[in-house]
N, C-alpha and C positions, 0 to 999 in steps of 0.2 A: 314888383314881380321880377324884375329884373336882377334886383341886390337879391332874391333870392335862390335864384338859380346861379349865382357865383357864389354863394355860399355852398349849396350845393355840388359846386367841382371844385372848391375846394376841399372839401371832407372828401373827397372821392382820388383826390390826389395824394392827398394826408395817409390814408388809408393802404395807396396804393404803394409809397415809400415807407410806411413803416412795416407792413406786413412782405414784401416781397422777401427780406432777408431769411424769414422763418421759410418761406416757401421753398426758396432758393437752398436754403439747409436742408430741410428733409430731403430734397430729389436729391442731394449732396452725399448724406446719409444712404437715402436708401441705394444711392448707385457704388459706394464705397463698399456696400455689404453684397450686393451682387457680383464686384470684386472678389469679394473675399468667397463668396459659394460658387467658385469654378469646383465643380465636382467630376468624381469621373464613378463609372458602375465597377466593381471586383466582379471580374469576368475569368472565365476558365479558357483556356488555350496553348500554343506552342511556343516555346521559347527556344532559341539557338544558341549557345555562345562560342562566336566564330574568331577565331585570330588569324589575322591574313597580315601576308608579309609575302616579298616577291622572290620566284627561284630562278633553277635553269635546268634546263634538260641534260640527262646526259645518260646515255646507255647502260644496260645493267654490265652487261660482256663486249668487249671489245680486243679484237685481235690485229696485231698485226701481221701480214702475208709474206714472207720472206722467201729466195729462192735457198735451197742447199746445192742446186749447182751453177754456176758461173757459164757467161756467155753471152750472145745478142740476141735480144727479144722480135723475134720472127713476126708474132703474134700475138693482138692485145683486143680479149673482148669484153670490158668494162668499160664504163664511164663514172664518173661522179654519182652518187645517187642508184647506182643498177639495184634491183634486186636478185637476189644468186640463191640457189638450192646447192644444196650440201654434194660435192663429188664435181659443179660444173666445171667447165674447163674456165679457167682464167687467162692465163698465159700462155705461149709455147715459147722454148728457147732452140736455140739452133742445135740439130742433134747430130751433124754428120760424127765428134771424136766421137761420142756416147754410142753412136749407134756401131761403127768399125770396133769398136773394143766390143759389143755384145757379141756381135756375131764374128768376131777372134775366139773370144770366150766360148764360146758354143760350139767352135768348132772344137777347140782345143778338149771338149768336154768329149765329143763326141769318139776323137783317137782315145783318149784316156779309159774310156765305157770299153772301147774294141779291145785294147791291150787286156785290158783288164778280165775280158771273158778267154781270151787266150790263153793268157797265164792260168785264171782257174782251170780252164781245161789239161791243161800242162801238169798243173799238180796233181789231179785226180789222177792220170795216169802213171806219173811218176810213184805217187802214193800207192797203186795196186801192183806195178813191179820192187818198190822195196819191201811191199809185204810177202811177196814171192821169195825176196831175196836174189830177185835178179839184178837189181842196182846199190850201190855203196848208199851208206848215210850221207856221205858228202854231196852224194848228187839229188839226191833227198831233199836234203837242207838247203841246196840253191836253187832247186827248183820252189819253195817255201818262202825264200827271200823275195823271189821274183812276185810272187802274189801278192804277195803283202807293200809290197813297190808300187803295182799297178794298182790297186786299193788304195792307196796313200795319196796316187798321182788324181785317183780317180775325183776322191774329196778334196781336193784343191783345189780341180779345174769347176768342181762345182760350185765353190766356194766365189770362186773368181765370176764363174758366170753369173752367180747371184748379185755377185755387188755391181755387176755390168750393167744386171736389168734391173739394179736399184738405180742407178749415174740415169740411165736412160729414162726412165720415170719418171727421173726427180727436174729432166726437161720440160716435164708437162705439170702446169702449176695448177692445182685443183683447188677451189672451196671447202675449208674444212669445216664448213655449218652453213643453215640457211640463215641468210641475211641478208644487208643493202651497205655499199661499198660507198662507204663516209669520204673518200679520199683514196685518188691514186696517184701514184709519183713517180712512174715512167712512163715514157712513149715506145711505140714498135723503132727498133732499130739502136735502140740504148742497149750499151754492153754494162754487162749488173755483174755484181762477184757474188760468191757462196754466203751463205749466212755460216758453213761450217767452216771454211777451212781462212774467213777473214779475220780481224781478231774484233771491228768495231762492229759485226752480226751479218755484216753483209746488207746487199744493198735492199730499202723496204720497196714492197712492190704495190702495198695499197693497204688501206686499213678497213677491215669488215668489222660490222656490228648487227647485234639483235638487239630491234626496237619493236618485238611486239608488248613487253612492260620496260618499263623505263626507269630510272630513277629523277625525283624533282629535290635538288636539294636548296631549301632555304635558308635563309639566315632571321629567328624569329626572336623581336626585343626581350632580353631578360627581365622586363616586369611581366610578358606572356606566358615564359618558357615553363612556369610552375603549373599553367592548366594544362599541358600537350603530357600526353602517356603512349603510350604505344600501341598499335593496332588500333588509333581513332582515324575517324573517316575522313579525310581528303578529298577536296575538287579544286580541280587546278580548271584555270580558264588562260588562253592563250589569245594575245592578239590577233594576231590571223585568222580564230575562231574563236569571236565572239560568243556565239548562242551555242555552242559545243561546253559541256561538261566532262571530263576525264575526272574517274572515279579512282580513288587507293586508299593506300593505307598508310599511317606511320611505320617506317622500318627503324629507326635509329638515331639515338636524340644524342648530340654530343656531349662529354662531361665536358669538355673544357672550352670555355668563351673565349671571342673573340674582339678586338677595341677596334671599332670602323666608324672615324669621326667622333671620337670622344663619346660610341654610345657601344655599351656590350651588347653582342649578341651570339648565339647557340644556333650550330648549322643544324639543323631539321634534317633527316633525307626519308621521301615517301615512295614506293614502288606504287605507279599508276600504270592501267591497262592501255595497252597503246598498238588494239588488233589491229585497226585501219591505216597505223603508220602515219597518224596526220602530225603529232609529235616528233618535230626535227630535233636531232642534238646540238645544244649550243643555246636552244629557244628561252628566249626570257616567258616568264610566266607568270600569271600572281596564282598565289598557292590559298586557299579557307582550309583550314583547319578546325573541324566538326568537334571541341572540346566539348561542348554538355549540346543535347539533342531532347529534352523536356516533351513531353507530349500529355496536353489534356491537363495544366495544373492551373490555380491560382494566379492572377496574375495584380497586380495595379499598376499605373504609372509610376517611372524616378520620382516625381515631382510631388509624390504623395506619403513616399516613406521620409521622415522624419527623426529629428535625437529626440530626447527627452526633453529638452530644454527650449525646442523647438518649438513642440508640439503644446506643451505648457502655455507658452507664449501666444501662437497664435491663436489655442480657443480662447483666450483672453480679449484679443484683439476681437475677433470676429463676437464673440457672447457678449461685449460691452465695448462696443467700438467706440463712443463716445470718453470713457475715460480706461483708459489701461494702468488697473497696480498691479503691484511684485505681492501684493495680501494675497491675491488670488491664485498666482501662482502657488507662495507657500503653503495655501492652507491647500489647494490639492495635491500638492508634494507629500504635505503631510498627511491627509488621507487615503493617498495611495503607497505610501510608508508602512502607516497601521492595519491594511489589506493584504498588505505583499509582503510577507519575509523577506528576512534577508537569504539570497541565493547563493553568497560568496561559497559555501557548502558544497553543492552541488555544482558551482562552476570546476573547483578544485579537484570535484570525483572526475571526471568529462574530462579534465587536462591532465590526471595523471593515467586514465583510460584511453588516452590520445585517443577521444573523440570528437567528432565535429564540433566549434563552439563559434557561434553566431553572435556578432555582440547585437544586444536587444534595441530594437529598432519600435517606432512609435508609427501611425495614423490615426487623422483628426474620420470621427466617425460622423456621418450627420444623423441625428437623434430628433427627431420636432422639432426641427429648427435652431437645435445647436449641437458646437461641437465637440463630440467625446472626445479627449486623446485614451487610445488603446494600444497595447504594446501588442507585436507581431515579432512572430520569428519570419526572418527572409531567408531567401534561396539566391539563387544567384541572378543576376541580369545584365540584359543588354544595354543599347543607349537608348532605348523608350522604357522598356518594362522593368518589374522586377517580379520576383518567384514569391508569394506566399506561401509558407510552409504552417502557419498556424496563425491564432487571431481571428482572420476575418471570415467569412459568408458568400459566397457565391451571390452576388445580386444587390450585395450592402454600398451603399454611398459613402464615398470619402473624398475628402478635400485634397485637390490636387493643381496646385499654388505654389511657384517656389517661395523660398521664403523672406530674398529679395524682392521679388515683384509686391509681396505682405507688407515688409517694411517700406518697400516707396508710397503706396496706397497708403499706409497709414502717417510718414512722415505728410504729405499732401494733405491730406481730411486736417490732421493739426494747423498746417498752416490756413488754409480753408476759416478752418470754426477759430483761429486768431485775427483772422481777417473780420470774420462776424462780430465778433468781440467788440471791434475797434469803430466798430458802425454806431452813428447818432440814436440813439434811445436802444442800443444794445448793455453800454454797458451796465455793471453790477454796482448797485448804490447802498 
């Protein structure tokens, strides 16, 4: 009884070492092919394609404030940073010469006006006694000269008075736009020269700027620069304001590149809305540049478009993963040959049409359990998606694998079923 139940563990052990290996292979098998069906659904949605690269802020208009008359700054009511409406006062300079020449001038205007009404009166009466014949021509004639003296004298001194009460004016330094004052460069009590009569413009008294749109100009990589066109959409985000969006446009794309660190790039400049003034000038910024804005299309994963040779390949692997030949590639090569024309035709119409030309792209399709390779045209994509333009189905399963992660899965399974191989009552006799 005893010899017989050792006989019994031993067929139960026998059993147990030579059958494990097959067991051990199928789950091996079937866990290499669940590898291989990472699938994803062809889904409809939004695609973006954004190029970002970093700017700087800098105003659209920018003025400098200069005096045209010379003297000591009495009075100063900016600071860094003010905001100013158009006409405020900025400055005052000392006005005592300015103001003594105005009202010289004024005065001087005002004899000039009295002679002047004198004389005319002069003439009119001189003019009615030589039409009588009661006075000579000569006394005629100078009383004529004298008119036209005082007329002469008159427009001078008004001439003079005018540029009195331009001197004096040009005392008081006004805002000539609303804005906010980027920088000012004098103190009250600094003696400033003319910006006219210096020869280097005279001395600056502050520099104004309009920041309610801005300019952002970047600098974006020359392998970007061919999707940026003009008038696409912009959002600039700013450190300082994170969760904040500033919205523009492209204004103007440089023709000629620049070498910063052995890499070209093309200055960008975009005019963005900047009501609230939260855009300082000077501000580093990163810039998204809205090239393609996709709504509602086809989509699959990078990881599922494929070459042809690709695609070939891995329904190979995957449809007979236990042995993979190049027969099966060629003879769908060759069936998909005697299906499909030759297109070079048609490529050639499209290129001399200078239009769009796609090179033809593959996914593996899953069919009952295996998989199709089907050619797709694509659209453009980001770093997850890509754009189908034709080929697939909204709702269709395709294999989405790179085709590294393919080849390690399958270098492995060989090494695997050579390890089997090499096992006592595996091999082939």
């Amino acid at each position: 009884m005893k010899k017989k139940w050792l006989i019994i563990i031993g067929l139960v052990i026998v059993i147990l070492v030579v059958g494990y290996p097959f067991i051990k292979k199928d789950k091996a098998v079937k866990k290499d092919q669940a590898t291989l069906t990472s699938t994803a659904t062809v889904k409809k949605g939004d695609l973006s394609i954004v190029i970002s690269a970093t700017g700087k802020i800098e105003p659209i208009r920018t003025l400098e404030i200069r005096s045209k008359a010379s003297g000591e700054i009495i009075q100063l009511n900016v600071e860094d940073g003010d905001r100013v409406k158009k006409g405020q006062v900025i400055a005052k300079l000392e006005q005592t010469t300015a103001l003594n020449d105005y009202e010289q001038a004024k005065a001087d205007m005002q004899v000039a006006k009295v002679t002047y009404d004198q004389k005319e009166k002069e003439f009119n009466r001189q003019s009615g006694l030589y039409n009588k014949q009661l006075i000579s021509e000569q006394e005629f004639e100078t009383s004529k000269l004298g008119l036209e003296t005082a007329k002469s004298q008159l427009v001078r001194s008004e001439a003079v008075l005018s540029s009195a009460k331009e001197r004096l004016d040009d005392t008081v330094l006004e805002s000539p736009m609303d804005g906010i004052i980027l920088k000012k460069y004098v103190e009250e009590g600094q003696v400033i020269s003319s910006g006219i009569s210096n020869v280097s413009g005279g001395t600056l008294i502050a520099t104004l700027a309009d920041l309610n749109s801005v300019y952002v100009k970047a600098d974006v990589d020359e392998t970007d620069i061919g999707k940026v066109d003009f008038n696409q959409k912009v959002v600039v985000i700013a450190d300082a304001f994170p969760e904040e969006r500033f919205i523009g446009k492209v204004l103007r794309i440089a023709p000629l590149g620049q070498v910063d660190q052995n890499i070209t790039v093309f200055q960008v400049t975009s005019q963005v809305n900047n009501s609230r003034s939260l855009l300082k000038a000077g501000m580093n910024v990163t810039v998204e540049i809205i090239a393609q804005d996709l709504k509602d299309v086809l989509l699959v994963p990078n990881e599922a478009v494929k070459t042809e040779q690709e695609a070939v390949q891995l329904a190979a692997m995957f449809n007979n993963p236990e042995k993979v030949s190049s027969e099966s590639e060629q003879a769908w090569a060759k069936n998909r040959n005697n299906n499909n024309p030759d297109k070079s035709g048609q490529f050639m119409v499209k290129r001399a049409n200078k239009e769009e030309i796609s090179p033809e792209k593959f996914v593996l399709l899953m069919e009952k359990g295996k998989l199709k390779p089907v050619p797709v045209t694509v659209g453009v994509s980001d770093l997850d998606f890509t754009e189908i333009k034709s080929g697939l189905k909204e709702g269709e399963e395709v294999l989405s694998v790179s085709v590294s992660q393919m080849m390690q899965d399958r270098e492995a399974m060989k090494e695997r079923m050579r390890k089997w191989s090499s096992m006592p009552g595996l091999q082939k006799k």
